[in-house]
C-alpha positions in Angstrom: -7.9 -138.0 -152.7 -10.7 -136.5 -150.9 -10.0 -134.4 -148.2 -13.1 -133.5 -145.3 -13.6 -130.3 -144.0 -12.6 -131.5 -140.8 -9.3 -132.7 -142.2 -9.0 -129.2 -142.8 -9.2 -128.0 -139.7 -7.1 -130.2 -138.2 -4.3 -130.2 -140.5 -4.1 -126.2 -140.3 -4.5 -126.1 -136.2 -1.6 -128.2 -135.9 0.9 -125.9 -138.4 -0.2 -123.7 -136.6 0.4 -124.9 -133.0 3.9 -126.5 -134.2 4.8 -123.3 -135.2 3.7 -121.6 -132.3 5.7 -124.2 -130.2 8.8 -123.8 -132.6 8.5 -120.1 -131.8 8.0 -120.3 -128.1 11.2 -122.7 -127.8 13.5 -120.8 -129.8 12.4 -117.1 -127.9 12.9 -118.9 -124.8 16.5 -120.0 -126.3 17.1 -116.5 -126.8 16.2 -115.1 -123.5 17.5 -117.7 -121.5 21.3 -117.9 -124.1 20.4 -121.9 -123.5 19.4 -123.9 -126.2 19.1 -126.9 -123.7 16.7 -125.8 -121.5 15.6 -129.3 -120.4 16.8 -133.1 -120.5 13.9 -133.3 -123.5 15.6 -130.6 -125.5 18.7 -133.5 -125.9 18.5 -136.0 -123.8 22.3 -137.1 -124.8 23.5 -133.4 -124.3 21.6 -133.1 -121.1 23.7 -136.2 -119.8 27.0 -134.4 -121.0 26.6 -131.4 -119.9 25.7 -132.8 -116.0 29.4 -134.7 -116.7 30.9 -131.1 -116.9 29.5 -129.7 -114.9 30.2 -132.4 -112.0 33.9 -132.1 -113.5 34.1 -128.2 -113.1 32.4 -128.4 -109.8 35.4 -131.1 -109.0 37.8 -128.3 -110.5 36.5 -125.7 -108.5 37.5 -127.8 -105.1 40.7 -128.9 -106.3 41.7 -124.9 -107.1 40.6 -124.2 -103.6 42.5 -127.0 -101.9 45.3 -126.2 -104.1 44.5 -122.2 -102.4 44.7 -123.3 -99.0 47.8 -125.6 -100.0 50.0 -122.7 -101.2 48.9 -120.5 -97.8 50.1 -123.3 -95.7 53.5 -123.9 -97.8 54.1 -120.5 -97.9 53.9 -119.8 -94.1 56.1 -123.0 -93.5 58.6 -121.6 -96.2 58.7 -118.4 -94.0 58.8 -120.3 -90.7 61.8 -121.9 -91.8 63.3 -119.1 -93.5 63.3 -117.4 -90.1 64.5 -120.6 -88.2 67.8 -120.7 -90.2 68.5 -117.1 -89.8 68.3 -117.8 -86.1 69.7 -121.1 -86.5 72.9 -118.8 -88.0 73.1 -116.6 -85.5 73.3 -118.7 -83.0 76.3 -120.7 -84.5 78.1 -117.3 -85.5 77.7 -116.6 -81.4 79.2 -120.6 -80.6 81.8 -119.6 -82.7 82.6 -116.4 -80.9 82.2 -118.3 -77.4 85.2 -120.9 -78.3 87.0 -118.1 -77.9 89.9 -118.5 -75.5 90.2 -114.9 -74.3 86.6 -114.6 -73.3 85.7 -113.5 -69.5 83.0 -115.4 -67.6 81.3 -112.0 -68.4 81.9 -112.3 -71.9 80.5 -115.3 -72.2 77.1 -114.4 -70.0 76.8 -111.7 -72.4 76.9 -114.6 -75.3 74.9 -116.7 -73.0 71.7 -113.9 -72.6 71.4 -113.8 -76.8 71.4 -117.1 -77.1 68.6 -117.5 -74.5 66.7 -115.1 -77.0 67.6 -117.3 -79.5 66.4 -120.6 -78.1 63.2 -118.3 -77.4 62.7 -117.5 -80.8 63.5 -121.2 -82.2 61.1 -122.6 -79.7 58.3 -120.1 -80.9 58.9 -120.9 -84.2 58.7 -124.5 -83.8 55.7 -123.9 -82.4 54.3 -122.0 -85.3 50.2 -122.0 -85.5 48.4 -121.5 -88.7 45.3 -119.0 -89.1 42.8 -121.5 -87.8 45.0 -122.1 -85.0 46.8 -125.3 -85.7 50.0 -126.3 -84.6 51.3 -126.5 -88.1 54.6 -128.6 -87.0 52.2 -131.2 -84.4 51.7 -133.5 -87.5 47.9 -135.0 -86.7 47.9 -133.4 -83.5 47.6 -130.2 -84.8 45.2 -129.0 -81.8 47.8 -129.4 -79.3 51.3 -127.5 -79.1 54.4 -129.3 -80.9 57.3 -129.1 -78.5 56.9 -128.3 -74.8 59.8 -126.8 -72.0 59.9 -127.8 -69.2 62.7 -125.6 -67.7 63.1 -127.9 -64.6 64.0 -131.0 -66.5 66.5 -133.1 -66.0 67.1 -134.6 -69.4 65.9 -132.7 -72.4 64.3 -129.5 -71.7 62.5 -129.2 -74.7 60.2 -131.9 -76.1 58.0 -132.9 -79.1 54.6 -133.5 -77.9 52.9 -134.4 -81.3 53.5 -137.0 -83.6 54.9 -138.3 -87.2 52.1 -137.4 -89.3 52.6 -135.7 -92.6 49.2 -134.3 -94.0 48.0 -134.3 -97.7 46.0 -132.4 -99.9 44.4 -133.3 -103.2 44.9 -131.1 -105.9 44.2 -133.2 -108.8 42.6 -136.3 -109.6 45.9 -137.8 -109.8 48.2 -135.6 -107.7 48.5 -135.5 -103.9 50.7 -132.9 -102.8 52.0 -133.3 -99.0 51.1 -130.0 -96.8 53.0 -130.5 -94.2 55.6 -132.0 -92.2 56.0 -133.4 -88.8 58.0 -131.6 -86.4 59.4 -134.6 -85.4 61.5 -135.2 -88.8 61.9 -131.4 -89.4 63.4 -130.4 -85.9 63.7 -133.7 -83.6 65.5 -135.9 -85.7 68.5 -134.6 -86.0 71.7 -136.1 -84.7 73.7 -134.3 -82.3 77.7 -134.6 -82.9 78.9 -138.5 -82.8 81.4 -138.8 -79.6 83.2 -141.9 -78.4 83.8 -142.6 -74.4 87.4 -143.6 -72.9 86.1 -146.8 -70.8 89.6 -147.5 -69.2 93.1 -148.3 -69.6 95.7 -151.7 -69.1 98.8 -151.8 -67.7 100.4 -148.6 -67.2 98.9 -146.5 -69.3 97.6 -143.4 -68.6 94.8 -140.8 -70.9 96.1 -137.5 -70.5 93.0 -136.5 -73.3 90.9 -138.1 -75.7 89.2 -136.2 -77.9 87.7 -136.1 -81.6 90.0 -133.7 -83.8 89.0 -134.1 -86.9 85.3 -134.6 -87.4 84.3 -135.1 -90.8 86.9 -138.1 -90.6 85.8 -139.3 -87.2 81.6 -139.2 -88.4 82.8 -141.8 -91.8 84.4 -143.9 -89.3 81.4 -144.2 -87.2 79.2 -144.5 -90.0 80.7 -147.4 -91.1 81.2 -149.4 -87.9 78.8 -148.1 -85.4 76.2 -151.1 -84.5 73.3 -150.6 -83.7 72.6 -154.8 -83.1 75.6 -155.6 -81.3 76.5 -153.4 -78.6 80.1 -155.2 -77.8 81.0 -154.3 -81.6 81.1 -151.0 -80.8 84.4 -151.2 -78.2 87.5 -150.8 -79.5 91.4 -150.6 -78.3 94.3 -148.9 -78.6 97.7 -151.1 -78.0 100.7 -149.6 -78.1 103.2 -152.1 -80.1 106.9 -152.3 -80.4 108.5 -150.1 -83.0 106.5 -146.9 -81.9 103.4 -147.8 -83.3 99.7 -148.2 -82.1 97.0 -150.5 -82.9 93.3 -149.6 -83.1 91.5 -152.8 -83.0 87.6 -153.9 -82.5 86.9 -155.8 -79.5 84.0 -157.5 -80.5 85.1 -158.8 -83.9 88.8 -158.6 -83.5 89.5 -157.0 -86.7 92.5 -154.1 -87.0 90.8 -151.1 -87.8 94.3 -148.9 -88.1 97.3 -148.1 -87.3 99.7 -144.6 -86.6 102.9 -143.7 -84.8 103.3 -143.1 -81.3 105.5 -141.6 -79.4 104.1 -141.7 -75.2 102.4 -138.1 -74.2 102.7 -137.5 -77.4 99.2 -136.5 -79.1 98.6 -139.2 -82.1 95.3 -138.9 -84.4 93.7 -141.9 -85.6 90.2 -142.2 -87.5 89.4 -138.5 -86.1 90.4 -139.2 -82.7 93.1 -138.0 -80.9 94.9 -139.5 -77.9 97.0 -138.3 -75.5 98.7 -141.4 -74.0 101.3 -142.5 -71.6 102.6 -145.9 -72.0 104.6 -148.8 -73.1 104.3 -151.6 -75.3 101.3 -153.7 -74.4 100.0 -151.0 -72.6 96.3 -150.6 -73.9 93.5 -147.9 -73.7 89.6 -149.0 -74.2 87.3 -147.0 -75.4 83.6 -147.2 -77.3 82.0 -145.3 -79.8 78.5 -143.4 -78.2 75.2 -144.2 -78.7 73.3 -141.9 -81.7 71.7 -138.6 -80.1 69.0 -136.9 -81.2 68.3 -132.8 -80.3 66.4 -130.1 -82.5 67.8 -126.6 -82.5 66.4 -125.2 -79.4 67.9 -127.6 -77.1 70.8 -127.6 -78.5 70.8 -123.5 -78.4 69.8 -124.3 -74.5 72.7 -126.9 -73.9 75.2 -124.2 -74.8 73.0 -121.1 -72.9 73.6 -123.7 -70.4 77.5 -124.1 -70.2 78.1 -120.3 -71.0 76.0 -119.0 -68.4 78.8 -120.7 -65.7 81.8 -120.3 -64.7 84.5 -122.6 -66.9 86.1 -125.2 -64.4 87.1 -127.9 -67.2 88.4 -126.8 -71.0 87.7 -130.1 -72.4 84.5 -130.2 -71.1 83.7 -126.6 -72.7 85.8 -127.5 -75.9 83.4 -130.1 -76.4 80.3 -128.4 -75.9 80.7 -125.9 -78.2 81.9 -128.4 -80.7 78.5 -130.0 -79.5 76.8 -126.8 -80.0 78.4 -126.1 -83.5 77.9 -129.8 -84.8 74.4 -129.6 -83.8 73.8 -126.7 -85.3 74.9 -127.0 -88.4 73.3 -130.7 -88.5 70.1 -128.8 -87.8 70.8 -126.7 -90.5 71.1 -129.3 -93.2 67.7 -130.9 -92.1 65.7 -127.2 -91.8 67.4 -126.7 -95.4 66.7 -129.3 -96.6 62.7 -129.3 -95.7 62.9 -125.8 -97.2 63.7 -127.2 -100.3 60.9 -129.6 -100.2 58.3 -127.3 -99.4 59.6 -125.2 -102.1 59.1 -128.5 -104.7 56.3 -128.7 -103.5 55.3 -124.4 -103.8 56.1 -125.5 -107.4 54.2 -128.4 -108.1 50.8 -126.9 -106.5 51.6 -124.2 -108.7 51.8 -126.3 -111.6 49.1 -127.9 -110.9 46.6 -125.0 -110.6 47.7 -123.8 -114.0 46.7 -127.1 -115.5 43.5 -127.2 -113.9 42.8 -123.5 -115.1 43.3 -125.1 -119.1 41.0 -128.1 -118.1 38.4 -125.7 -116.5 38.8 -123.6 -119.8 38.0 -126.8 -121.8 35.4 -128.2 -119.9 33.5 -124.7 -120.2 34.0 -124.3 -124.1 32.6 -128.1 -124.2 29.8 -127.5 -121.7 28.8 -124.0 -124.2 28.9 -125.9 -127.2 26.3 -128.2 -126.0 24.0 -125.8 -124.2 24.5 -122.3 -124.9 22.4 -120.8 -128.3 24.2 -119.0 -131.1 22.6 -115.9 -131.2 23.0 -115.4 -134.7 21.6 -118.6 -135.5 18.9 -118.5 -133.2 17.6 -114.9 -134.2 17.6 -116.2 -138.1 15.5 -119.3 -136.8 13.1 -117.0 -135.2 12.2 -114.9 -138.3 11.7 -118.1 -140.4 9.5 -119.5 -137.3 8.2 -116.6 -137.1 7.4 -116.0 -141.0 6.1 -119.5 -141.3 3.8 -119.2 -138.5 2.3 -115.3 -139.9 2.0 -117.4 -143.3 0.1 -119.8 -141.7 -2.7 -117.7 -139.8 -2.9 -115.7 -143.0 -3.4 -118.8 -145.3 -5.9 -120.7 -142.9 -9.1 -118.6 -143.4 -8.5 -118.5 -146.8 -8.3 -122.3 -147.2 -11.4 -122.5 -144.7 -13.5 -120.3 -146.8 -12.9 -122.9 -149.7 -16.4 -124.0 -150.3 -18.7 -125.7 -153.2 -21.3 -123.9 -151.9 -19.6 -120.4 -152.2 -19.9 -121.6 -156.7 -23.6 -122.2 -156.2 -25.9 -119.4 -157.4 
């Protein structure tokens, strides 16, 4: 095969320039530590390492969401933490005030912690995060959660925001809730379960009616309190032959229960007890209370309230500390409770942020392989590149100088 002198030339130029261009990419390789320094390097590489990076970008957000998550679980764990230590106190003190032997002063003295306490409770409640949120408002963060309005005549301390429990995403899968409304931590919790004497027949006579036992008296209205049907909630004491009594539902008919009785003589039946005067067929009516709902610092308030005057009934102050006691501890449950939530939940972010750190881990190894040189490799390559291209401007004048005209003398 022939080859031209121009054939030559070309062939040579472009070893040459191919090895330049070999050269040039793999130095740039080693000063840049990419090997993929361009979609053209590997177009299929180029596509996969934009996928990691968009997933360690979406990584990077999820870690600081899952940052801001723990903050806000962590200040509502403290929150709450404080609320039950005050929530303690302030039972500890409604204990001490259903003392018998207690002055009027006594009890004012009782009375001016307990303000303290319903201060603190109400502050708490009220608790703003570090951008100033209302972290208990649920949406309505901007605006304060429970209000007091001191001159009130029903409940002097209100909810103001709403039921809205925020969420934060953590994961592509997981959603972990960031907070709670004060509504369901604090307002929605029952206040004690009482029933109301409505009136008597014949010639009885209610010397007192109260609930004595009220673990036994709260089952009892668990199972037959209706919320539908208002006359299913009235019931009646009859006083039958044979010293018994009969407690019977109005509304349906059906006997409830039965207990001795002896007249003036206190009997206990389904919690309640009844002082009563009477004969047989002599009846007493009575219904159970409507549900009522407090959170702690009205409650607190309601007993502030009754300690802060003078006693003129005992019933009446039996049964608001049993109010204040009941309520308490019903508060208790529900701040408990939520702590243990938010501690699930101080968990689960936790969890979370650990897996994410192994995915970001992988994603980064899988990215390197891709794009990042080997050194080692890459340093080899250059000395062959750069070999091949020394051979090549060393060989080319030689081969050029190749001439029949060089043989003729």
């Amino acid at each position: 095969m022939r080859i031209s002198t121009g054939q030559i030339y070309s062939q040579n130029i472009r070893s040459i320039m191919e090895n330049q261009r070999g050269l040039v990419d793999t130095q740039e390789a080693l000063s840049t530590g990419k090997k993929l320094n361009r979609p053209s390097d590997d177009p299929v590489g180029a596509a996969k390492v934009i996928r990691y990076t968009e997933e360690l970008d979406q990584l990077t957000q999820y870690q600081r969401n899952n940052d801001l998550l723990t903050g806000a679980l962590e200040q509502q764990e403290a929150v709450l933490g404080n609320i039950v230590d005050t929530a303690q106190r302030a039972r500890v003190l409604a204990v001490q005030a259903g003392n018998g032997i207690l002055s009027d002063t006594d009890r004012q003295a009782i009375a001016a912690e307990l303000e303290q306490l319903r201060n603190e409770a109400f502050d708490l409640m009220n608790t703003q995060d570090a951008d100033g949120n209302y972290i208990f408002a649920g949406y309505q963060s901007d605006i304060q959660a429970f209000s007091m309005n001191p001159a009130s005549t029903g409940d002097v301390i209100t909810f103001a925001g709403d039921g809205g429990n925020t969420f934060v995403q953590v994961s592509d899968s997981a959603r972990i809730q960031a907070s709670t409304s004060g509504y369901e931590v604090f307002q929605n919790v029952l206040a004690r379960h009482d029933f109301t004497v409505t009136g008597t027949a014949g010639g009885a006579t209610v010397d007192s009616a109260r609930v004595a036992e009220q673990s036994t008296f709260d089952n009892f209205y668990k199972q037959n309190y209706d919320a539908v049907t208002a006359a299913n909630n009235d019931y009646r004491l009859t006083v039958l032959a044979g010293n018994t009594i009969e407690l019977t539902n109005v509304g349906t008919g059906a006997v409830v229960g039965t207990s001795s009785f002896t007249s003036g003589t206190p009997v206990t039946i389904k919690g309640m007890e009844f002082t009563v005067n009477g004969g047989v067929g002599d009846t007493v009516d009575f219904t159970l209370d409507s549900p009522q709902k407090k959170n702690l610092a009205e409650t607190i308030n309601d007993l502030y309230n009754v300690l802060n005057a003078p006693v003129t009934n005992g019933d009446a102050y039996n049964d608001a500390i049993n109010d204040a006691i009941v309520g308490i501890d019903n508060a208790l449950e529900r701040v408990s409770l939520e702590r243990s939530s938010v501690g699930g939940r101080l968990n689960a972010a936790r969890s979370v942020y650990e897996t994410n750190l192994d995915l970001e881990i992988a994603a980064k190894e899988a990215r390197s392989s891709i794009e990042d040189v080997d050194y080692a490799e890459a340093s080899i390559e250059f000395s062959k590149q750069e070999t091949a291209l020394n051979a090549a401007l060393a060989s080319f004048p030689r081969v050029a100088n190749l001439s029949l005209f060089n043989y003729i003398s």
